[in-house]
N, C-alpha and C positions, 0 to 999 in steps of 0.2 A: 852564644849561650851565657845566660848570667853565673856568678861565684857557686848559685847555689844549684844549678843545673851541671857545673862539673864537678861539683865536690859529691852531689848525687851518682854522677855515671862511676864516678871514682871508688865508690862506696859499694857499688853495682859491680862492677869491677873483681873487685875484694874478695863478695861473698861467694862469686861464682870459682875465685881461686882456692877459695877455703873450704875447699868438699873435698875429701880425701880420696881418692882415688881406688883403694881396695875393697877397706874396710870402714865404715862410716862409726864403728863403735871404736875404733882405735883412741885406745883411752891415752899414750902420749899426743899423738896428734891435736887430740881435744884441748891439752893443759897447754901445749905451746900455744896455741891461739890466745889463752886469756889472759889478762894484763897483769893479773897474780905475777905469772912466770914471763911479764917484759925485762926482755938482756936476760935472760939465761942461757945455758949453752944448755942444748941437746942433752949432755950428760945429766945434768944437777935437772933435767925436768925426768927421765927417765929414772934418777935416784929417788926421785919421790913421789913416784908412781900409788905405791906402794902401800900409803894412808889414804887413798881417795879410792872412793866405789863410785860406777857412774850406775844410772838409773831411768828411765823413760816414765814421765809423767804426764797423763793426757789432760788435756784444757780443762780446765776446773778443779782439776790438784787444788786441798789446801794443803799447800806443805808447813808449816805452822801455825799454830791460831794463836791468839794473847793468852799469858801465861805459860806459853810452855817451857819448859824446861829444861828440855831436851839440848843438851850443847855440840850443836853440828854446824858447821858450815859448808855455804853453796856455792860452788861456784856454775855460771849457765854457758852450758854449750851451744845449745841449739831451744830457738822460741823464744818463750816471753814471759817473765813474773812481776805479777803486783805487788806491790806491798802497802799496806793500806794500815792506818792507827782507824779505834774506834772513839767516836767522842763521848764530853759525859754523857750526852744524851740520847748513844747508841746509833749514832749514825757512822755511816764506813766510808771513810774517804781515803782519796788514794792520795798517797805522797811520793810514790816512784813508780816505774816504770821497766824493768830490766829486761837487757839482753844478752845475746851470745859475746862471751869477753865479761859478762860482770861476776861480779861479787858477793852475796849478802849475809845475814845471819850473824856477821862479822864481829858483832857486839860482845857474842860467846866468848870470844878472844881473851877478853882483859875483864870479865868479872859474869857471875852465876847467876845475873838477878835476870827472873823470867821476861820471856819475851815481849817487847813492850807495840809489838804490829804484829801484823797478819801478810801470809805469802800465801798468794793463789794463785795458780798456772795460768796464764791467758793466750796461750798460744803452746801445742802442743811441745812439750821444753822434754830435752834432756839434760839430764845436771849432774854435776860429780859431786859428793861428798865425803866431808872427813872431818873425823870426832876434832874437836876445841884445840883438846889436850895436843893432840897429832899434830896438829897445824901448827900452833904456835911452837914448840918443840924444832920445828923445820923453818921459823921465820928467826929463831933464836939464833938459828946455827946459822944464815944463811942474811947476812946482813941486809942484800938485794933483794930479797925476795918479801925481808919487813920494810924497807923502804917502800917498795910499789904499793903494800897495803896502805903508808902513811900515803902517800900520790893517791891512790882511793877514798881514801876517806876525808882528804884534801879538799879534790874536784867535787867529790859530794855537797863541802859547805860551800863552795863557790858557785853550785850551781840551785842550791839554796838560797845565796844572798841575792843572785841572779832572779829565783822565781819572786823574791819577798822585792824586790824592785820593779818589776813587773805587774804586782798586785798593788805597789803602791802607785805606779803613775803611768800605766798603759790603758788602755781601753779594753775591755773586755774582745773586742772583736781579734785587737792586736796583739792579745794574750793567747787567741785560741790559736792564731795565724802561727806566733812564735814555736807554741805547743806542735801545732803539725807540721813546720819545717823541723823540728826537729829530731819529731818520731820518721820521721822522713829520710832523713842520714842514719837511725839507727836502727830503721824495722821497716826500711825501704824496698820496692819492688818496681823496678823501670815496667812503664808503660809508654804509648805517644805522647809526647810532649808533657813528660812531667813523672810524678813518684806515688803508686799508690804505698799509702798506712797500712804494711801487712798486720792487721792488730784490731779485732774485734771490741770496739770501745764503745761502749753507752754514751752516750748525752752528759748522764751522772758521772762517770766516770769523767768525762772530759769535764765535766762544773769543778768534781773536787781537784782535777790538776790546776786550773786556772781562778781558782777560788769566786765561784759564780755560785750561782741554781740550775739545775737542769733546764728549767722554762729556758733561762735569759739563753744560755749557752746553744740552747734548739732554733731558737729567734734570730741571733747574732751567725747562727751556721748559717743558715738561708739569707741573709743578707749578704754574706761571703762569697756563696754559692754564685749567687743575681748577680754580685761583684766583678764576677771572676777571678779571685783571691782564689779560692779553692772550688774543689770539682767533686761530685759523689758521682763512683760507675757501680752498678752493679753493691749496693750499699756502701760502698767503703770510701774515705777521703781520699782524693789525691792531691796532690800538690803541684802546682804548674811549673813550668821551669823558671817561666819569668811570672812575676806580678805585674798587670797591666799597671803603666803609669797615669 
């Protein structure tokens, strides 16, 4: 099996450990999973319970639009959020992608200026929130707890510098390839021989992750597809375990 077929079944692995066993709304159980509360003890994630409300949002939530003002942040337990900038010329592209274990909104943290993206549910998400003020208050106190946000927001420009190297010298095809191995590790669902994208994504939506056109991105899937790079079952990508050589 190649690197990326066991780092798959590994990942596979995980999600099926990470269902709680009583109560699926167990709001600690939720916060130790996210990388917020990575190395805490049981105690210090149970002390700060306390400022977080969880919530069930169904597909197509916006939970924010641009502008708003509202200073909350998200963290996702379960599913999937977009987060999308609009351009000047009103077009909506997507710049991330989130799952169970993220983060976002985070900006609230260190300064009041309205929201500069858009967040909409693309896979039914549960998420816990807690006002600005709360949070940062408990990263204050709580040295580990503001470290891991800097490790977030870290990984974030790294995986930034990552796509902006991508855009500048891979080929569209092996932009889209990278894009669904990696939705694959993180919104992955084992099937035969390989990983379906549990994640309902347009054409569009895939253009604006790998900085394309809808056309080229539709063109370049169907040659993937003939390839054997990737697989569509039942509409959705999968990803093989090995790429033919």
């Amino acid at each position: 099996m190649s690197g990326l077929g066991a780092a798959i079944e590994q990942f596979a692995a995980m999600r099926m450990e990470r269902t709680p066993d009583d109560d699926d709304a167990n709001k600690v159980w939720y916060l130790r999973q996210n990388r917020l509360f990575a190395e805490a003890t049981d105690a210090e994630v149970s002390g700060s319970q306390g400022i977080f409300t969880m919530c069930e949002m169904p597909r197509g939530t916006r939970v924010f639009d641009l502008g708003d003002t509202t200073r909350v942040v998200y963290l996702v337990k379960r599913g999937a959020v977009r987060i999308a900038r609009e351009t000047p010329d009103g077009k909506d592209v997507t710049v991330a992608l989130l799952g169970a274990g993220d983060l976002f909104g985070e900006e609230t943290l260190f300064d009041g200026a309205p929201r500069s993206t858009v967040a909409v549910v693309v896979e039914d998400a549960l998420l816990c929130t807690a006002r600005a003020e709360d949070l940062f208050g408990l990263l204050s106190r709580d040295p580990q707890l503001a470290l891991n946000v800097a490790k977030l927001l870290s990984g974030r420009l790294g995986e930034a510098r990552a796509a902006m190297e991508d855009l500048a010298y891979a080929r569209v095809g092996d932009r889209i390839v990278h894009l669904y191995r990696k939705l694959a590790l993180e919104h992955g669902v084992r099937v035969a021989a390989g990983t379906k994208v549990d994640l309902r994504l347009t054409h569009a939506d895939v253009a604006s992750l790998v900085g394309s056109t809808r056309e080229t991105v539709s063109a370049e899937i169907a040659k993937l597809v003939e390839a054997g790079r990737l697989r569509v079952e039942k509409r959705a990508i999968v990803v093989p375990d090995e790429e033919p050589s």
